[in-house]
Biopython code that builds the backbone (N, CA, C, O; Angstrom):
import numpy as np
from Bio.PDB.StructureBuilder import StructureBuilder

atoms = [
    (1, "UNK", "N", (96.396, 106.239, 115.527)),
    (1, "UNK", "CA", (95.009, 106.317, 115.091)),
    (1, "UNK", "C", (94.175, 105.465, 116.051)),
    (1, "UNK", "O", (94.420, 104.267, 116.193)),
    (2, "UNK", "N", (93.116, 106.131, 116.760)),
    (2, "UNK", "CA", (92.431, 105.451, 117.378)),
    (2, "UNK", "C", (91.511, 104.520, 116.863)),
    (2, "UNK", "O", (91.095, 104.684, 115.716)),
    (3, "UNK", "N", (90.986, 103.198, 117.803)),
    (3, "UNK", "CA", (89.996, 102.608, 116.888)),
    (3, "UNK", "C", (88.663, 103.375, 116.456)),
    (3, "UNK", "O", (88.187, 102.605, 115.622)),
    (4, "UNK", "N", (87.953, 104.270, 116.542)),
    (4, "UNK", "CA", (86.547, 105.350, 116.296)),
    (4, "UNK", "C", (87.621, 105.481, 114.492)),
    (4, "UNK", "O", (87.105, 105.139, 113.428)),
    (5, "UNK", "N", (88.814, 105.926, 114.575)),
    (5, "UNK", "CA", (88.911, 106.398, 113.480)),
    (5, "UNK", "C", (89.114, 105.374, 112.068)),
    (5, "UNK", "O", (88.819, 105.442, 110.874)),
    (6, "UNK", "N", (89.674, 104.578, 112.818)),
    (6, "UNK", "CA", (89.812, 103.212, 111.746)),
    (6, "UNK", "C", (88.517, 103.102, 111.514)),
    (6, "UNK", "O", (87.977, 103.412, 110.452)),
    (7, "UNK", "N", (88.053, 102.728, 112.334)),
    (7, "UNK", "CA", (86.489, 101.999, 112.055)),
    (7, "UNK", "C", (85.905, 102.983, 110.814)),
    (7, "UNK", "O", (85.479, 102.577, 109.734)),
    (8, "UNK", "N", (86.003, 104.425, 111.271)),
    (8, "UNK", "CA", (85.654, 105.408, 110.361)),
    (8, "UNK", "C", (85.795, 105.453, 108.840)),
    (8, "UNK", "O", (84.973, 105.787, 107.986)),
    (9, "UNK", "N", (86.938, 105.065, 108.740)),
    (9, "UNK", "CA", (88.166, 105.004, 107.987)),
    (9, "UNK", "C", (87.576, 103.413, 106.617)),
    (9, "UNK", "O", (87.350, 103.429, 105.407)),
    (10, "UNK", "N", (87.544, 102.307, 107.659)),
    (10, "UNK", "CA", (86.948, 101.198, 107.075)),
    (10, "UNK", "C", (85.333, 101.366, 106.603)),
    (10, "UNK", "O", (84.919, 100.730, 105.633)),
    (11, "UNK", "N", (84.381, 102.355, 107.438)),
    (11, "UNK", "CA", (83.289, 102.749, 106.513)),
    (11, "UNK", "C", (83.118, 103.148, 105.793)),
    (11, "UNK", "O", (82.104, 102.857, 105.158)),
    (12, "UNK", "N", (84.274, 104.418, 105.233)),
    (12, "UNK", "CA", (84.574, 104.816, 104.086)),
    (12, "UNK", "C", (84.902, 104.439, 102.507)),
    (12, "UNK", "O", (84.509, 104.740, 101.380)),
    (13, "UNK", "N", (85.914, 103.553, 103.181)),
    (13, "UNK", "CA", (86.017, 102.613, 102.294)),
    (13, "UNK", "C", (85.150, 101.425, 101.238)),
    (13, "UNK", "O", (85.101, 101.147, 100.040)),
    (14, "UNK", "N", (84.476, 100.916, 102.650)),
    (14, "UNK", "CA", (83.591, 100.019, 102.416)),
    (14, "UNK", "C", (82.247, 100.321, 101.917)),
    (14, "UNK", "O", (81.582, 99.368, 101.511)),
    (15, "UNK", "N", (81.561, 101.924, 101.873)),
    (15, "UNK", "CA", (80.581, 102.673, 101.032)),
    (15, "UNK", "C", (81.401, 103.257, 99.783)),
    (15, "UNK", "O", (80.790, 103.123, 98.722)),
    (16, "UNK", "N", (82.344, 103.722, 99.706)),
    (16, "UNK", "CA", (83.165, 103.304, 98.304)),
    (16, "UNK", "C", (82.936, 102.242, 97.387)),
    (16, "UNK", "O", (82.495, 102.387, 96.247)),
    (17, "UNK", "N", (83.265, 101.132, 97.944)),
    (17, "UNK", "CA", (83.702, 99.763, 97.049)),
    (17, "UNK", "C", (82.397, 99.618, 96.924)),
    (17, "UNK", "O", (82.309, 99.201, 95.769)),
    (18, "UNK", "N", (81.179, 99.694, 97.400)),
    (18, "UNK", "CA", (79.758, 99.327, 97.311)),
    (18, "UNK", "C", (79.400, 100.165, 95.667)),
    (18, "UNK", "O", (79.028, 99.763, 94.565)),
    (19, "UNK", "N", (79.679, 101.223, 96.135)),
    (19, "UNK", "CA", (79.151, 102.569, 95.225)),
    (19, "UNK", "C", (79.615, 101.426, 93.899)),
    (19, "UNK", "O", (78.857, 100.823, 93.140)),
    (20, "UNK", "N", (80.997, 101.399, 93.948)),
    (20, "UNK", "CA", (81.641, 100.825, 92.595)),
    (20, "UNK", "C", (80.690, 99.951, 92.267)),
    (20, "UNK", "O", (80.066, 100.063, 91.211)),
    (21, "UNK", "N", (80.494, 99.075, 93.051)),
    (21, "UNK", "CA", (79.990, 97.479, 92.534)),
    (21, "UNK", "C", (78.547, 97.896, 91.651)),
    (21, "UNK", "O", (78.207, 97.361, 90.595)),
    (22, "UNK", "N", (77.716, 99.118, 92.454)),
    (22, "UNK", "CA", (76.238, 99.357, 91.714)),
    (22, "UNK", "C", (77.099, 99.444, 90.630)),
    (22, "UNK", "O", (77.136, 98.567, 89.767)),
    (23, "UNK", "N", (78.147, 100.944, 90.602)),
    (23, "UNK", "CA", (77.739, 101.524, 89.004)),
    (23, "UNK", "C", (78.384, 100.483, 88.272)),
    (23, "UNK", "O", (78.182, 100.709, 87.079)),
    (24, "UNK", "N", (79.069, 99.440, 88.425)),
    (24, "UNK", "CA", (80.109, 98.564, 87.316)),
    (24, "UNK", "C", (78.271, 97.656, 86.733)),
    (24, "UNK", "O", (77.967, 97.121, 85.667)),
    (25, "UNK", "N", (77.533, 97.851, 87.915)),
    (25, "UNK", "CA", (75.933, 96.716, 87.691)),
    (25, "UNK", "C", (75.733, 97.441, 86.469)),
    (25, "UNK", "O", (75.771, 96.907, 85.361)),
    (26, "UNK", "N", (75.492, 98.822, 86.702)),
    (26, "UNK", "CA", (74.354, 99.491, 85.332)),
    (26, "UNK", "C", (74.951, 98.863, 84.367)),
    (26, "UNK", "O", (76.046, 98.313, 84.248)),
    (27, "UNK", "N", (73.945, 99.057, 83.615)),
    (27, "UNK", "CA", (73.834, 98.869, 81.967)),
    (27, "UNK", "C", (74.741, 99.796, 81.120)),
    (27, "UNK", "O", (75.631, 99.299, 80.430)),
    (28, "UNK", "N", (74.591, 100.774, 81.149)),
    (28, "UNK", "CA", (75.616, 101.990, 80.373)),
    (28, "UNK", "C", (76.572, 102.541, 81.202)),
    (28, "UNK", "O", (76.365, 103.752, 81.280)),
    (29, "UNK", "N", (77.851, 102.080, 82.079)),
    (29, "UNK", "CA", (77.843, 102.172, 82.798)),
    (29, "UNK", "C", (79.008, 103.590, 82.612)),
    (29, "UNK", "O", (79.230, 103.813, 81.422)),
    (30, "UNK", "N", (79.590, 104.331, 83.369)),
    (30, "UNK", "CA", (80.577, 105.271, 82.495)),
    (30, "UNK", "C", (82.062, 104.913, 82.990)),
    (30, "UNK", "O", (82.945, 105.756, 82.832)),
    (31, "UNK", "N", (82.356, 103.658, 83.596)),
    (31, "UNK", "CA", (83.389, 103.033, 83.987)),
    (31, "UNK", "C", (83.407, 102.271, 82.511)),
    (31, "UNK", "O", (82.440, 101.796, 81.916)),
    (32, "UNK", "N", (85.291, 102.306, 81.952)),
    (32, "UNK", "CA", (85.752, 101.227, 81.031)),
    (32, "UNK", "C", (86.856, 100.696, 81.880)),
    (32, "UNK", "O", (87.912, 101.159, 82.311)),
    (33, "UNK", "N", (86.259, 99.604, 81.959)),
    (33, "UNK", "CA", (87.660, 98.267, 82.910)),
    (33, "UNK", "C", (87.933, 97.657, 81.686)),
    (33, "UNK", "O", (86.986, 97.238, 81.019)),
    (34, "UNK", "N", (89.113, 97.537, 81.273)),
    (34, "UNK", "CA", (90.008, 96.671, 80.610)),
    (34, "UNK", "C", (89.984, 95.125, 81.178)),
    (34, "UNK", "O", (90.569, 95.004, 82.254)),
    (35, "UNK", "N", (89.355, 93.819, 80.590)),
    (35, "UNK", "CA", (89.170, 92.826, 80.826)),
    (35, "UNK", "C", (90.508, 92.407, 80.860)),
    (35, "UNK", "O", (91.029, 91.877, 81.842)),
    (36, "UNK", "N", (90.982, 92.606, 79.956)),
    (36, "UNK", "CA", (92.435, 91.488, 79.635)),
    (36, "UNK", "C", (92.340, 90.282, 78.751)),
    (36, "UNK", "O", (91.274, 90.020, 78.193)),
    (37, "UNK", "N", (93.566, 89.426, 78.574)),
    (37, "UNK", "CA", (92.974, 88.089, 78.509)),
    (37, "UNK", "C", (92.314, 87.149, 79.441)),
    (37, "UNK", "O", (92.303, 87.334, 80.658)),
    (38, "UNK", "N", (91.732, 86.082, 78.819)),
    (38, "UNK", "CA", (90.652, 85.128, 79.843)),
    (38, "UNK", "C", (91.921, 84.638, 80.911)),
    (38, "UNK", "O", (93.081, 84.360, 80.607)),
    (39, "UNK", "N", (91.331, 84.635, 82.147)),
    (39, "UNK", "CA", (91.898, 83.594, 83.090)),
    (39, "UNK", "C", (92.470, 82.283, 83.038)),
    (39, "UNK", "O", (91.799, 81.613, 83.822)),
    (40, "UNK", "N", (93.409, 81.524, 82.496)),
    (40, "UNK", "CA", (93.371, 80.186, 82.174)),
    (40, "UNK", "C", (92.927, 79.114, 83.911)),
    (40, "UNK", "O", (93.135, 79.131, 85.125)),
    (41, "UNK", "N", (92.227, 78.336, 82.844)),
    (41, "UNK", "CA", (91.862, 77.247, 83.918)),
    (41, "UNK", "C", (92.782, 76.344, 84.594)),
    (41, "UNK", "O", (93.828, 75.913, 84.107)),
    (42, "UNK", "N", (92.306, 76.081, 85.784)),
    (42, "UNK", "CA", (93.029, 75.317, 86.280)),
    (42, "UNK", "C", (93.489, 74.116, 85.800)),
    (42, "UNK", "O", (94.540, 73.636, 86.226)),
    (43, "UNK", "N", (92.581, 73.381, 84.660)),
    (43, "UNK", "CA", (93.018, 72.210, 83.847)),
    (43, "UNK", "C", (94.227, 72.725, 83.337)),
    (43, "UNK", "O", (95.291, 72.586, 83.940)),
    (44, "UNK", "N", (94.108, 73.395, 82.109)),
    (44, "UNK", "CA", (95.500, 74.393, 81.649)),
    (44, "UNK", "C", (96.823, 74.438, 82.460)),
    (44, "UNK", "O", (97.907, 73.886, 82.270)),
    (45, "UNK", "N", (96.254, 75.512, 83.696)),
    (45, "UNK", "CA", (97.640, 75.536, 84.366)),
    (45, "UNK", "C", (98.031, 74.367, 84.781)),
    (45, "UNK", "O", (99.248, 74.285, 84.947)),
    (46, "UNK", "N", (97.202, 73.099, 85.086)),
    (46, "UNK", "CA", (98.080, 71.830, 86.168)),
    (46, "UNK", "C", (98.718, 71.029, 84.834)),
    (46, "UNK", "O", (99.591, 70.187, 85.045)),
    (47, "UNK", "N", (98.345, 71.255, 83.676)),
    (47, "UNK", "CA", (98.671, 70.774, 82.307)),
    (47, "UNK", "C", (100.141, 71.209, 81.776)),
    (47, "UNK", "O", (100.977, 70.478, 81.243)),
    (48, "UNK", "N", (100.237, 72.627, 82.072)),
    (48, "UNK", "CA", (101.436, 73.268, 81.918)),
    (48, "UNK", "C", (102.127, 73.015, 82.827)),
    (48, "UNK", "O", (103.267, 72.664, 82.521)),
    (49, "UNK", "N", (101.796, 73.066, 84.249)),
    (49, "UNK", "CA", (102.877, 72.524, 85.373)),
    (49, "UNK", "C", (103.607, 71.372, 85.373)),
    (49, "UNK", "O", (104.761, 71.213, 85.770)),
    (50, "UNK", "N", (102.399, 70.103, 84.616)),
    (50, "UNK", "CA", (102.592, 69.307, 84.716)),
    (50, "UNK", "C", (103.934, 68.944, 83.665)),
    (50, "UNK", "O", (104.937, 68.447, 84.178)),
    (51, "UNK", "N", (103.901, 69.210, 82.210)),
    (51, "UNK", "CA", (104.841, 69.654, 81.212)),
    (51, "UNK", "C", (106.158, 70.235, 82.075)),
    (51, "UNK", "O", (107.169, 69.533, 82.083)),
    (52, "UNK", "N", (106.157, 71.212, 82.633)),
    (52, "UNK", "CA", (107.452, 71.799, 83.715)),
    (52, "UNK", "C", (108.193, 70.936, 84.001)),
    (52, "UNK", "O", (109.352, 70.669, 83.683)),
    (53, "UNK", "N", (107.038, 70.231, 85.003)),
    (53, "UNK", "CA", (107.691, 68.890, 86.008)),
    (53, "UNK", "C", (108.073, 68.080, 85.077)),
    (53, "UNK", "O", (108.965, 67.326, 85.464)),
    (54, "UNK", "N", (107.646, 67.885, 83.641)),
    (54, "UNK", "CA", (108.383, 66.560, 82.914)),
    (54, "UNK", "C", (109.353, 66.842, 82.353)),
    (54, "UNK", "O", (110.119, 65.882, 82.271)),
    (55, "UNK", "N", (109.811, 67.985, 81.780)),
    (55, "UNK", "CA", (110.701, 68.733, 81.214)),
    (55, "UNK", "C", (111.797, 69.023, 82.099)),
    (55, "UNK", "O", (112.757, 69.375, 81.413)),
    (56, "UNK", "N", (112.113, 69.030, 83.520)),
    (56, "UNK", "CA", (112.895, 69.476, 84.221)),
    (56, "UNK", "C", (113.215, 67.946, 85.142)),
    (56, "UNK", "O", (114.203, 67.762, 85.853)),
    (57, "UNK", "N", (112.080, 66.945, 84.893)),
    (57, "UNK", "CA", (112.630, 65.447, 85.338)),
    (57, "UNK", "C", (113.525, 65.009, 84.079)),
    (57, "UNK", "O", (114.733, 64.772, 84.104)),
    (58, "UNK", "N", (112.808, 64.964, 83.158)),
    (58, "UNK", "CA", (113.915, 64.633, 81.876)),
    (58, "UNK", "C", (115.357, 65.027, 81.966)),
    (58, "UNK", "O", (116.365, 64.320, 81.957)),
    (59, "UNK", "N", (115.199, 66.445, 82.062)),
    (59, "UNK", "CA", (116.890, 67.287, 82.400)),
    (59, "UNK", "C", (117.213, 67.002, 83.465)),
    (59, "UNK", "O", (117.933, 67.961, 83.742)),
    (60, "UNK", "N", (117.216, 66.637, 83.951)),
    (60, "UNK", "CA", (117.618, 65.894, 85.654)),
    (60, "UNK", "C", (118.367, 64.679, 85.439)),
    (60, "UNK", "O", (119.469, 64.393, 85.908)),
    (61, "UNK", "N", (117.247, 63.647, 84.268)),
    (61, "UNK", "CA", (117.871, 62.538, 84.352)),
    (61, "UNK", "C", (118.943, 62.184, 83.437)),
    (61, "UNK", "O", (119.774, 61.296, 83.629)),
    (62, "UNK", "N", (118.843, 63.114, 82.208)),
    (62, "UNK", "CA", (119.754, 63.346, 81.309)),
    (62, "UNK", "C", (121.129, 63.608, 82.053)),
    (62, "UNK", "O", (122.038, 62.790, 82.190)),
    (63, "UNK", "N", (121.101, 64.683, 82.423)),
    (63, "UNK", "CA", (122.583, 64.909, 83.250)),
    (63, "UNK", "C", (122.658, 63.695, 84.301)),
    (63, "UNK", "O", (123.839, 63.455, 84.552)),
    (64, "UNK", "N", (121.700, 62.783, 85.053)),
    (64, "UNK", "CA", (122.595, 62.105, 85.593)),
    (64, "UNK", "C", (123.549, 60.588, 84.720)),
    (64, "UNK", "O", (124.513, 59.838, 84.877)),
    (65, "UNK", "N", (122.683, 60.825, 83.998)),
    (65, "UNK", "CA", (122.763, 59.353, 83.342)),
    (65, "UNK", "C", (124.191, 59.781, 82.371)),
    (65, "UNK", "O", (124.784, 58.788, 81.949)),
    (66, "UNK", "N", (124.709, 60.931, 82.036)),
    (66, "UNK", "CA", (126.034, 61.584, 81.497)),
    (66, "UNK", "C", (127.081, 61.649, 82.889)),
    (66, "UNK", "O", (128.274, 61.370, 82.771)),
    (67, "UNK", "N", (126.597, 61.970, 83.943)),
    (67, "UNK", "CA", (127.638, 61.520, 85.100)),
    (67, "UNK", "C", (128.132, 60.920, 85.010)),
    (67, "UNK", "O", (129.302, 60.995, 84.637)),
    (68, "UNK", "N", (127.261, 59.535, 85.429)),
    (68, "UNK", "CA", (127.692, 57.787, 85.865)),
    (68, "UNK", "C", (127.462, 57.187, 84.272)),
    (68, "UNK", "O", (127.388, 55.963, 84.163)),
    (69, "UNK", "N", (127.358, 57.951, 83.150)),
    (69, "UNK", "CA", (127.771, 57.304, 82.072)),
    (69, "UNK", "C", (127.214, 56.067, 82.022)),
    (69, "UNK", "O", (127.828, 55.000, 82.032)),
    (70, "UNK", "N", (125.861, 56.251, 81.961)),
    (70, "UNK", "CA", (125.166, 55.335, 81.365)),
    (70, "UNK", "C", (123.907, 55.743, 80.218)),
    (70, "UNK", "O", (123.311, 56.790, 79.967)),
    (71, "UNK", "N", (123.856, 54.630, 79.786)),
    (71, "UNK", "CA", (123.466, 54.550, 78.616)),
    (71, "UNK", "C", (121.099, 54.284, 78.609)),
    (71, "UNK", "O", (120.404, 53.631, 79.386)),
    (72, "UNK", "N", (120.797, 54.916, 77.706)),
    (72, "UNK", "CA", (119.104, 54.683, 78.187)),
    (72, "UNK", "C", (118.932, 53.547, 78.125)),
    (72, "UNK", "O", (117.797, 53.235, 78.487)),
    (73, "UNK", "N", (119.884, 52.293, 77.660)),
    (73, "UNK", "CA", (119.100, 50.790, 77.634)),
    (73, "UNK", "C", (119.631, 50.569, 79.358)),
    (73, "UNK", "O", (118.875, 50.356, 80.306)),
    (74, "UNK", "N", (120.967, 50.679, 79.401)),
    (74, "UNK", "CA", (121.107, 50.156, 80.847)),
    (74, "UNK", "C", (119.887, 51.083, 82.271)),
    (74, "UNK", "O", (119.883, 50.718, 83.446)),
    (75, "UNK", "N", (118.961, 52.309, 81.696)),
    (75, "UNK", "CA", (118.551, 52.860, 82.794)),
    (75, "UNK", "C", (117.344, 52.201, 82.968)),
    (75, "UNK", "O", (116.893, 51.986, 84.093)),
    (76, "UNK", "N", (116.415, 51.641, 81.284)),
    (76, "UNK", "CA", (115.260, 51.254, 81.176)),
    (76, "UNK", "C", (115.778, 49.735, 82.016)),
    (76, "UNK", "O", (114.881, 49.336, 82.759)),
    (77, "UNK", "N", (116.752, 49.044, 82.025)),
    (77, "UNK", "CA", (116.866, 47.909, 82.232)),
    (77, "UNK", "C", (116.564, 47.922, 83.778)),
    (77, "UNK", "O", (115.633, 47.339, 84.335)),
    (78, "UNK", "N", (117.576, 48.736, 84.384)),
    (78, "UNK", "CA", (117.236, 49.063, 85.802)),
    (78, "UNK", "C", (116.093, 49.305, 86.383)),
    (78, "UNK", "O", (115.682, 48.905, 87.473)),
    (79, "UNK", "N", (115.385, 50.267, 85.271)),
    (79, "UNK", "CA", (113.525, 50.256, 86.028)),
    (79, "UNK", "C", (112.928, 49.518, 85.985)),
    (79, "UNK", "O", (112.164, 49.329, 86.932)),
    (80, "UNK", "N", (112.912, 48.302, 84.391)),
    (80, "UNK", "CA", (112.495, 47.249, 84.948)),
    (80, "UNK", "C", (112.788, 45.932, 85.828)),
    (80, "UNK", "O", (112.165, 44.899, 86.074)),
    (81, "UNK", "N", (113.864, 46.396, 86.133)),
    (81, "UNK", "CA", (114.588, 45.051, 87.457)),
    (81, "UNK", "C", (114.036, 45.960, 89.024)),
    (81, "UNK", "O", (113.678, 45.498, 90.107)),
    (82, "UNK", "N", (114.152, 47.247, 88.597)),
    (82, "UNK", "CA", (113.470, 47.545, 90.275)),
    (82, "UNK", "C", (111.607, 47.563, 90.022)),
    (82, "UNK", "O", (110.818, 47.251, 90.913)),
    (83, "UNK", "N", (111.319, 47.872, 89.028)),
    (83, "UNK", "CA", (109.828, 47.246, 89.086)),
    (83, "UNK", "C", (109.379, 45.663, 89.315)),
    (83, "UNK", "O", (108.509, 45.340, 90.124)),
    (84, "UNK", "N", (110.009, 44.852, 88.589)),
    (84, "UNK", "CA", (109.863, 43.813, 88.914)),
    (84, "UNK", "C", (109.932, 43.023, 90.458)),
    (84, "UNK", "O", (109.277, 42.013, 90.715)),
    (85, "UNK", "N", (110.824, 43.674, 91.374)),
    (85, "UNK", "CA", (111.061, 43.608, 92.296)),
    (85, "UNK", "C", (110.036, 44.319, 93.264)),
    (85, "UNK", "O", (110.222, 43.965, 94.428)),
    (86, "UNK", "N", (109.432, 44.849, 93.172)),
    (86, "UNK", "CA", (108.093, 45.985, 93.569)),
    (86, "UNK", "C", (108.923, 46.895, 94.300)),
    (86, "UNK", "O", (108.837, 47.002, 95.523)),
    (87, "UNK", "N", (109.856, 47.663, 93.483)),
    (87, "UNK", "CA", (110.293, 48.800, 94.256)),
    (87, "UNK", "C", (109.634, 50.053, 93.719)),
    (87, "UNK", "O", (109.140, 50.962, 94.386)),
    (88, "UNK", "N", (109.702, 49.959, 92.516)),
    (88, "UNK", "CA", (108.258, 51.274, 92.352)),
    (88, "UNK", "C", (107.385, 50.805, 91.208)),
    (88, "UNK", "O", (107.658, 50.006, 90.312)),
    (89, "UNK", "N", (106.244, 51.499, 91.446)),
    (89, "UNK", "CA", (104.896, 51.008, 90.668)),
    (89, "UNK", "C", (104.765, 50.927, 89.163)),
    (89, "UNK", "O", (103.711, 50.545, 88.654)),
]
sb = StructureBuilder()
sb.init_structure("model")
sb.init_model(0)
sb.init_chain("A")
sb.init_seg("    ")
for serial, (resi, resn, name, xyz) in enumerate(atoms, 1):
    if name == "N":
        sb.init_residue(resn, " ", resi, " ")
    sb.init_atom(name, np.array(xyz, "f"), 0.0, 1.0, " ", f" {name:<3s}", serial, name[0])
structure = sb.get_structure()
């Protein structure tokens, strides 16, 4: 396909998608688009991600702490001997 025809090709298109955009404008319009449900927000989703990430650190630490067989007082003890030490915040 030569470029004359693409180009052709992309005007077509692009007086198409125009056409759409008026008639979706009118008022009565004779297009029915199915909305769906609302979009969730980005608060939402980084809320739910965030839940993921805690839910899958938890199970992480669960199985390690059943490895090396330790117990949640000896792990809390450890975070606070490496906090105290300023190894993490």
């Amino acid at each position: 396909m030569d470029e004359r025809e693409k180009l052709r090709k992309f005007r077509e298109l692009d007086d198409a998608f125009a056409e759409a955009l008026r008639e979706l404008e009118k008022p009565n319009s004779r297009f029915n688009i199915p909305t769906g449900p609302p979009v969730r927000s980005l608060e939402e989703r980084e809320a739910n991600d965030e839940q993921v990430r805690q839910h899958v650190f938890e199970q992480r630490l669960k199985a390690l702490m059943n490895e090396h067989a330790q117990s949640k007082e000896s792990v809390a003890m450890l975070l606070r001997t490496m906090q105290s030490l300023g190894h993490i915040a």
